[in-house]
C-alpha positions in Angstrom: 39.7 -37.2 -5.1 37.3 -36.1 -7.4 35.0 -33.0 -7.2 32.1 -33.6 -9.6 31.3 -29.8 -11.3 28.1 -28.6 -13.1 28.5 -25.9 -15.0 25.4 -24.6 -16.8 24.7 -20.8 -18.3 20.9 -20.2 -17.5 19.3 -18.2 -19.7 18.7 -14.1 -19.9 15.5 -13.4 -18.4 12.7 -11.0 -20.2 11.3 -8.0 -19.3 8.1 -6.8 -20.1 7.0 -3.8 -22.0 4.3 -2.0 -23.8 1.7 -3.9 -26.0 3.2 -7.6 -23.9 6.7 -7.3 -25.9 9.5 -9.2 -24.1 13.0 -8.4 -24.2 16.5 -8.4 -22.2 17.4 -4.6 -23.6 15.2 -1.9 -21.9 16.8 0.8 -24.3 15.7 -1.3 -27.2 12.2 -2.3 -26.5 11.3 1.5 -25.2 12.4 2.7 -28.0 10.3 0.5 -30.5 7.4 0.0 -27.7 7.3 2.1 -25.1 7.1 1.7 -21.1 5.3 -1.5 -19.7 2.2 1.2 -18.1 1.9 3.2 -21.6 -2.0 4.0 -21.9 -1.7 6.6 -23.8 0.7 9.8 -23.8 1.4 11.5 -20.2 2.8 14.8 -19.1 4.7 14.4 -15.4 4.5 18.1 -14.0 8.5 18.8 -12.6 9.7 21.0 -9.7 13.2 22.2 -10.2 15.5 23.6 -7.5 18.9 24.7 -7.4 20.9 27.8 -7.9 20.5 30.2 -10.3 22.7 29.2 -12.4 21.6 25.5 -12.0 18.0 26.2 -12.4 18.6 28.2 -16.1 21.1 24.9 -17.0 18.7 22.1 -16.0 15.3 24.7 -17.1 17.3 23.9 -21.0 18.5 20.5 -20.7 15.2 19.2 -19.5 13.9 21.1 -22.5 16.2 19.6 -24.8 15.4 16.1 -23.6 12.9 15.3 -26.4 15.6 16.1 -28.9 17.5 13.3 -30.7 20.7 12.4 -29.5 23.2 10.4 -31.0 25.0 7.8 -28.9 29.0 8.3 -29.0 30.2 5.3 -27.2 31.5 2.6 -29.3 29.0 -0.4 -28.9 26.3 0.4 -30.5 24.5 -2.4 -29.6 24.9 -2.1 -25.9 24.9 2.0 -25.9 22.0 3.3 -28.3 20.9 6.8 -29.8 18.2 8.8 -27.5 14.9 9.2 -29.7 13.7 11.6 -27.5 12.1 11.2 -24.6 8.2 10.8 -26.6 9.8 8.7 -28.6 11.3 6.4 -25.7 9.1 6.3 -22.6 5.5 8.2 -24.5 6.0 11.1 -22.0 6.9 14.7 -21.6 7.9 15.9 -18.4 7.4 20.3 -18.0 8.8 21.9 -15.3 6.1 24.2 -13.7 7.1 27.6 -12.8 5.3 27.4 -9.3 7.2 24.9 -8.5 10.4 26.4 -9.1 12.8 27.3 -6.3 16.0 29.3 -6.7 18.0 28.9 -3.4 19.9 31.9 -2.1 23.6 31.9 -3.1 24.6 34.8 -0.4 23.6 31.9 1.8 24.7 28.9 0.1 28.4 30.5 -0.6 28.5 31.7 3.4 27.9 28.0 4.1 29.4 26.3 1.4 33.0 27.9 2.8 35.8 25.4 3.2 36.5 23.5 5.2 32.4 22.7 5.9 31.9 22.3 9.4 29.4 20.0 11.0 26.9 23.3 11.9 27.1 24.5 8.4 26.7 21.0 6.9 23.3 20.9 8.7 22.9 24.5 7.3 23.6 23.6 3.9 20.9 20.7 4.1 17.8 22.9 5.5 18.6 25.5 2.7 17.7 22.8 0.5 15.1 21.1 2.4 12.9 24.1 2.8 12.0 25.2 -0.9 11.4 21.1 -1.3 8.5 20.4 1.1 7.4 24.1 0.3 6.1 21.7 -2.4 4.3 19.1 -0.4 0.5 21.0 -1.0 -2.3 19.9 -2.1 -1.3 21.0 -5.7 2.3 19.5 -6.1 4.6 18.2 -8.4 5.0 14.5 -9.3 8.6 15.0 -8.6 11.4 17.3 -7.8 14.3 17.5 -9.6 17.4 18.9 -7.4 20.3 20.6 -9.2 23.4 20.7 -7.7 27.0 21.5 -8.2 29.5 18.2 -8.2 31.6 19.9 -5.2 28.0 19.9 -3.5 27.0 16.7 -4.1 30.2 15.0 -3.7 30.3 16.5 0.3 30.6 14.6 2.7 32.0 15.8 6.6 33.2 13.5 9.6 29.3 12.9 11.7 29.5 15.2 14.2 26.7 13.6 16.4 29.1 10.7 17.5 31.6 11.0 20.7 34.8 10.3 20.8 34.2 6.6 22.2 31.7 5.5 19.5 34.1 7.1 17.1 36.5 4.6 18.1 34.3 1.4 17.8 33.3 2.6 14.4 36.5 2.8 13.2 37.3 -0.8 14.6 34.7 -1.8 13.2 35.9 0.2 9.8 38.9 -2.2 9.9 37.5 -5.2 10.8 34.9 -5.1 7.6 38.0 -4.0 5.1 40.0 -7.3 6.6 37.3 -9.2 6.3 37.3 -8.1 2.5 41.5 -8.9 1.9 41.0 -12.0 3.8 39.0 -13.2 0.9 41.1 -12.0 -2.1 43.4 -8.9 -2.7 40.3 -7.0 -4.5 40.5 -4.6 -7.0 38.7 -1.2 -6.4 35.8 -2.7 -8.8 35.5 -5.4 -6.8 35.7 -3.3 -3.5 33.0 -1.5 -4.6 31.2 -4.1 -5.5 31.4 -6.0 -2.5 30.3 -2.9 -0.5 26.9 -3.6 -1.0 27.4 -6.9 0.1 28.6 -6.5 3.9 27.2 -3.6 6.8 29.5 -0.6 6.8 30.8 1.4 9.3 31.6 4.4 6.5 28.0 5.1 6.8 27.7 6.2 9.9 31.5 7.4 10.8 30.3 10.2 7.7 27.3 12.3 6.4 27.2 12.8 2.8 25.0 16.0 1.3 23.8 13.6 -1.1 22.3 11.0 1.8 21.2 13.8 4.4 19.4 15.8 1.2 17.1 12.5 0.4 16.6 11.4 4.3 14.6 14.7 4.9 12.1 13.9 2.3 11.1 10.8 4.8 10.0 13.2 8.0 7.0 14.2 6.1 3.9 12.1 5.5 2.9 14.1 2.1 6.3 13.9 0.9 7.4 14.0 -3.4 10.4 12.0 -4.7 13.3 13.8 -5.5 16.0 13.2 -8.4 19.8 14.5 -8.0 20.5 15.9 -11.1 24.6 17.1 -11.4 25.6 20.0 -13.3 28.1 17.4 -14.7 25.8 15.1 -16.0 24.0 18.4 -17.9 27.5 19.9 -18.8 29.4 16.6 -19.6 31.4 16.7 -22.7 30.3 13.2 -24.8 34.3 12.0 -25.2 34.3 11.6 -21.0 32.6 8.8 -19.9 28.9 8.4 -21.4 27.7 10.5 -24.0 24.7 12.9 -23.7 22.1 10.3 -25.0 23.0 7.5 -22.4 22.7 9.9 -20.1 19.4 10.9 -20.9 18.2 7.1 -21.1 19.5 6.6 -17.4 17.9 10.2 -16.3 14.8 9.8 -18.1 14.3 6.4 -16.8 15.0 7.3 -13.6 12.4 10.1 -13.9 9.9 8.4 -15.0 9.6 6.0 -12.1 9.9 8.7 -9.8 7.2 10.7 -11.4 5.1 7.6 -10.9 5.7 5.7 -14.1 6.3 1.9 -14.7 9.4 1.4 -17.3 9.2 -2.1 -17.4 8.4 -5.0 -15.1 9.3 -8.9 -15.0 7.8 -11.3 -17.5 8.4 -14.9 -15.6 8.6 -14.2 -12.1 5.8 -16.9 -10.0 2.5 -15.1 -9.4 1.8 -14.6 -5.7 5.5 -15.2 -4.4 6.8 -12.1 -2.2 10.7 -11.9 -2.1 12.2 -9.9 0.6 15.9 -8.4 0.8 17.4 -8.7 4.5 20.3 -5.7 5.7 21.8 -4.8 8.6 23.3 -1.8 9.1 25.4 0.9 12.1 22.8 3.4 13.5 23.6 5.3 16.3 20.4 5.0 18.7 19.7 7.9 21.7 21.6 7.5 24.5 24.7 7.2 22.8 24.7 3.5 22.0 26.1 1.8 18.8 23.5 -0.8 17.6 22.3 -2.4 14.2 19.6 -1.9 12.4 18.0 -3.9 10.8 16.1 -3.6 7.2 13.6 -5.5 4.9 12.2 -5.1 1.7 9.5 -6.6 -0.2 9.3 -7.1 -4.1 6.6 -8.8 -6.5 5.4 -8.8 -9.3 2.1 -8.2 -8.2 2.6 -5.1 -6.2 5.1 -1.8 -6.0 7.9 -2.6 -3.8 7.8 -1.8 -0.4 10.1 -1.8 2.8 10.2 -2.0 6.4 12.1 -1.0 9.4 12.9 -4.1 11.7 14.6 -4.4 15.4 17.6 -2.5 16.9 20.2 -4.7 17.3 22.5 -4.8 20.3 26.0 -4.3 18.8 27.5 -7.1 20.5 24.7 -10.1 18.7 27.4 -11.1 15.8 28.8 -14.4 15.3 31.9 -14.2 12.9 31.4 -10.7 12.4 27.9 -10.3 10.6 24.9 -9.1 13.0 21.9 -11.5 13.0 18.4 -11.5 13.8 17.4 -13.4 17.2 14.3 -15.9 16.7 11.8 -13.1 17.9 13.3 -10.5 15.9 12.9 -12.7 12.9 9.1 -13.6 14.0 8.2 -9.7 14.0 10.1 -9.4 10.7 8.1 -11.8 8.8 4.8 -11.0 10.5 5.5 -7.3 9.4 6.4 -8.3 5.8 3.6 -10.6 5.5 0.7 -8.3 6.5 2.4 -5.5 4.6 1.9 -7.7 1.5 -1.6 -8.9 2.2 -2.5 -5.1 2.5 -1.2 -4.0 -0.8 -2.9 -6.9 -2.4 -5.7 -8.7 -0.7 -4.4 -11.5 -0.3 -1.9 -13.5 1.5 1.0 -15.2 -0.9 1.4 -18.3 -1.9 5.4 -18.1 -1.4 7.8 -16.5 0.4 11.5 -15.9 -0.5 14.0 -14.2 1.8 17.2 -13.2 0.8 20.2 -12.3 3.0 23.7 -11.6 2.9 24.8 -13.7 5.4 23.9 -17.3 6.1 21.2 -17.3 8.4 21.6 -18.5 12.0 19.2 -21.1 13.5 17.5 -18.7 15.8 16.8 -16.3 12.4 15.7 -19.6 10.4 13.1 -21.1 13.4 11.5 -17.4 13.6 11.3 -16.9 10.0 10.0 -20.5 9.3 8.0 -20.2 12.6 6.1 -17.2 11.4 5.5 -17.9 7.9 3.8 -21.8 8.6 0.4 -20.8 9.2 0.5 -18.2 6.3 2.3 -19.0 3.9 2.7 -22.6 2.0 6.4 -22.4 1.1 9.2 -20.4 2.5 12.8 -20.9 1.0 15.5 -18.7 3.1 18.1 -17.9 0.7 22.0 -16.5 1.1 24.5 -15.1 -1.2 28.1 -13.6 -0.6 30.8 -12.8 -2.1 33.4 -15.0 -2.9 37.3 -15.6 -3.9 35.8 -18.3 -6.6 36.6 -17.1 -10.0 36.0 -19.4 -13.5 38.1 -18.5 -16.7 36.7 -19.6 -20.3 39.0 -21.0 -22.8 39.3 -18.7 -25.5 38.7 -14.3 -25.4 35.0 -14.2 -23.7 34.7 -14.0 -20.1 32.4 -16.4 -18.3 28.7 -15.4 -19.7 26.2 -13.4 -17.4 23.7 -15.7 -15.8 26.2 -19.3 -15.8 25.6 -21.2 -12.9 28.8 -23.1 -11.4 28.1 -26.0 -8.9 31.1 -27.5 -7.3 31.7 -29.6 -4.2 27.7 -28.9 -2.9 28.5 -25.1 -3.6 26.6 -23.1 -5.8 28.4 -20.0 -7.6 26.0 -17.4 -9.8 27.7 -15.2 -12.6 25.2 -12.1 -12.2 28.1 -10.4 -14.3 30.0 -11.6 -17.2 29.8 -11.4 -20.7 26.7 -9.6 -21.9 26.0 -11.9 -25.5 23.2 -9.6 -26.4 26.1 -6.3 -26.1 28.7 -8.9 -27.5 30.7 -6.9 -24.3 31.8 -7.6 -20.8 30.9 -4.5 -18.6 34.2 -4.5 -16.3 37.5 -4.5 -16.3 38.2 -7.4 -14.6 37.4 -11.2 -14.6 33.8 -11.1 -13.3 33.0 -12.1 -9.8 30.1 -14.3 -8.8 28.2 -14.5 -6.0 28.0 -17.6 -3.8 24.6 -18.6 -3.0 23.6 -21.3 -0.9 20.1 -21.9 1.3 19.2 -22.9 5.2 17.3 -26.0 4.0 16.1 -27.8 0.9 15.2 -25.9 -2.3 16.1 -25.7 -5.6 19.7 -23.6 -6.0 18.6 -23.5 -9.9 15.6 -22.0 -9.7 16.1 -19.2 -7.1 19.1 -18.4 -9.4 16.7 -17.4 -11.8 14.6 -15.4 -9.7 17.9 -13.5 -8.4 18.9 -13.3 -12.3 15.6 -11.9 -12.9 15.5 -9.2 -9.8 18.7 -8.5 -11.0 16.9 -6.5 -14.2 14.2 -4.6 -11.7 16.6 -1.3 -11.0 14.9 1.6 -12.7 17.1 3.7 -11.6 19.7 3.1 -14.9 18.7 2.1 -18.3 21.0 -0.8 -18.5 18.9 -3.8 -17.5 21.1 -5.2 -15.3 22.8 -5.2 -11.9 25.2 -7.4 -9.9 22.5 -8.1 -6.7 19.0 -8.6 -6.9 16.6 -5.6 -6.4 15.8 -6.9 -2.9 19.2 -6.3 -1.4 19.7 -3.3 -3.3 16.7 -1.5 -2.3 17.1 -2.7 1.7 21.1 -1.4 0.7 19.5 2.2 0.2 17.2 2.0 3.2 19.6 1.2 5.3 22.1 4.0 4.4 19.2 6.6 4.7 18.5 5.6 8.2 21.4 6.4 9.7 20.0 9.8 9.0 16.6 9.2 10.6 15.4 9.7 14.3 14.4 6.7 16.0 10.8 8.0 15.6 10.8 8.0 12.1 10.2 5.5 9.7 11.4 5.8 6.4 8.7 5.7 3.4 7.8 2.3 1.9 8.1 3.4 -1.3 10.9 2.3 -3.9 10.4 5.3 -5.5 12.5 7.7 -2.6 15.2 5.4 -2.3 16.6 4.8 -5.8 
């Protein structure tokens, strides 16, 4: 028998920058043109926390960020020298002293003792979260920068709020999600990791990270300022381990930039008017002591700042092979919630609607998505991707290029990692895995791959310009793992810009 295949490599999409320049590099064009919102220079006002010691390193490497900086990696064109942050984004970012907060280290060392129990976990978190929304006043910063040390922001403890019964169906459920991994492929860590973002986990609820808890208490308060992790690793780094200083000051600055409230860049061929929305389930532990899902949207154009949602609790038990769905209700609500969200930040209704998911969807999730989009919106297209044991070798040295398109036997295979022609480099250390994505109904597989290609370039957070899942699942990724910390009664902020 023969299996017709259509292979065909779909090309790089642009970004937009300063003055309407276009390019695939964001280190490249904000360097020569600056950030996408540039109207002239701007000065973001910092708050700083930490210990003392932390304060004093981050007070001079903040200082030091306008300084050139020679890039030390070997591929110059992928990894390139750090003008200075005037230079590269036409900003300057001060740290005011009034917004300066030295935390206590009698206090910090009495709780930071090893091994960290549950109560001074907690402890360790309010002795941080009090100096930041001592902040939150009328006269604030644009954003906090939090200094930790690596032991600090690599600690995580078992949760203490579960029993010994949940406990037990988390873990399960642990070991049902890693077989569901090796009964794919025998992955490698990279791919592991990679795949995490692609499935619900368990991890996230079974432990509490500092790093998680920290950002999740920013959510409880309605005036709330977005806070940036800054490691006394990534200050202190040595440039011959891992990236050298001036990468790392692209991927901070960046970072900081859209945090303080800045645009880097945004996308240049994206439909006007079409709303895409990420779909995520994942564990939270609801009062009462029962194990249910949550589930998580979030919203992305190009005509408005992202935004995200919190959708229905649900029941643990509502899985068919293993993934949690949405019942036709819960799907209604979900794309009644999205819709008017969107038709409040703009005006107007749009003329499109794209939902992505990580599972395929269920015919009760596709009636009440279709059902509640047909009156409002003209086209809906309900879009899937997984992961996948499909791999494709080129003949020759190069690895299969970022962005090729494989369509086999009525499946559809997107390379969102590969060969990067414009670093002449493959970013991994293994053959590159695509994801598989398919649709519930007709649309056209080619051109949704190039919106997913394109969101994949709409994570500020890194300099790079590229990421293996679109920014939709990504952000409703991040939601999802911060509302395991979260009460039922609160509702985590719509903003991108505390999530990343």
């Amino acid at each position: 028998m023969t299996i017709a295949m259509k292979i065909k490599c779909l090309p790089e999409p642009k970004i937009q920058f300063n003055n309407g320049r276009l390019d695939f590099d964001p280190r490249r064009a904000l360097a020569s043109s600056g950030p996408v919102d540039h109207r002239g220079h701007r000065t973001f006002r910092l708050g700083l926390i930490g210990l003392d010691g932390d304060v004093t390193a981050a007070r001079r490497w903040l200082g030091e960020m306008n300084l050139y900086r020679p890039a030390k990696e070997k591929n110059a064109r992928r990894f390139r020298d750090w003008p200075g942050v005037e230079k590269a984004l036409k900003a300057k970012f001060e740290v005011d002293d009034q917004f300066v907060r030295v935390i206590d280290a009698g206090k910090f060392d009495h709780f930071f003792r090893a091994p960290v129990t549950g109560e001074h976990f907690e402890s360790l978190v309010e002795l941080f979260e009090g100096p930041i929304s001592s902040m939150y006043g009328d006269v604030r910063p644009d954003c906090i920068v939090v200094c930790v040390p690596d032991e600090l922001g690599d600690l995580r403890v078992e949760n203490p709020g579960l029993s010994s019964k949940e406990r037990r169906a988390l873990q399960i459920l642990k070991r049902e999600e890693e077989s569901a991994q090796f009964d794919l492929f025998a992955p490698t860590t990279e791919e592991l990791a990679e795949a995490e973002a692609l499935r619900t986990t368990a991890e996230d609820l079974l432990f509490r990270t500092f790093y998680r808890a920290l950002k999740a208490t920013v959510h409880k308060y309605d005036n709330a300022v977005p806070i940036q992790i800054l490691r006394r690793s990534t200050i202190e780094r040595d440039d011959d381990t891992g990236h050298s200083q001036a990468t790392r000051n692209w991927n901070f600055a960046t970072a900081l930039y859209y945090k303080s409230g800045g645009m880097p860049w945004r996308p240049s061929d994206l439909p006007e008017g079409v709303c895409f929305v990420g779909v995520s389930f994942h564990h939270l532990k609801k009062r009462g002591g029962q194990l249910v899902y949550a589930s998580v949207a979030q919203a992305f154009s190009s005509d408005h700042e992202p935004f995200c949602l919190k959708g229905a609790h649900i029941d643990h038990e509502q899985r068919i092979d293993r993934q949690p769905y949405l019942n036709e209700s819960q799907a209604f609500s979900m794309m009644r919630d999205i819709l008017a969200g969107y038709e409040k930040l703009t005006g107007m209704r749009p003329k499109r609607v794209v939902v992505h998911k990580t599972s395929m969807y269920q015919s009760e999730e596709e009636k009440g998505f279709r059902d509640a989009a047909k009156d409002i919106v003209p086209g809906c297209d309900l879009v899937w991707l997984r992961q996948t044991p499909f791999r494709l070798v080129r003949k020759g040295s190069e690895e299969p290029w970022r962005g090729t398109l494989c369509q086999i036997g009525g499946e559809s295979y997107l390379f969102t990692s590969g060969y990067v022609p414009w670093w002449d480099e493959f970013p991994g250390a293994h053959i590159p895995a695509p994801i598989q994505i398919g649709a519930a109904g007709a649309t056209d597989i080619e051109a949704r791959a190039k919106e997913i290609l394109t969101l994949s370039k709409m994570n500020w957070n890194s300099s790079d310009g590229i990421t293996r899942l679109p920014v939709t699942l990504l952000f409703a990724k991040k939601v999802g793992e911060l509302m395991t910390e979260l009460s039922d009664n609160v509702s985590p902020n719509p903003s991108f810009r505390f999530h990343t």
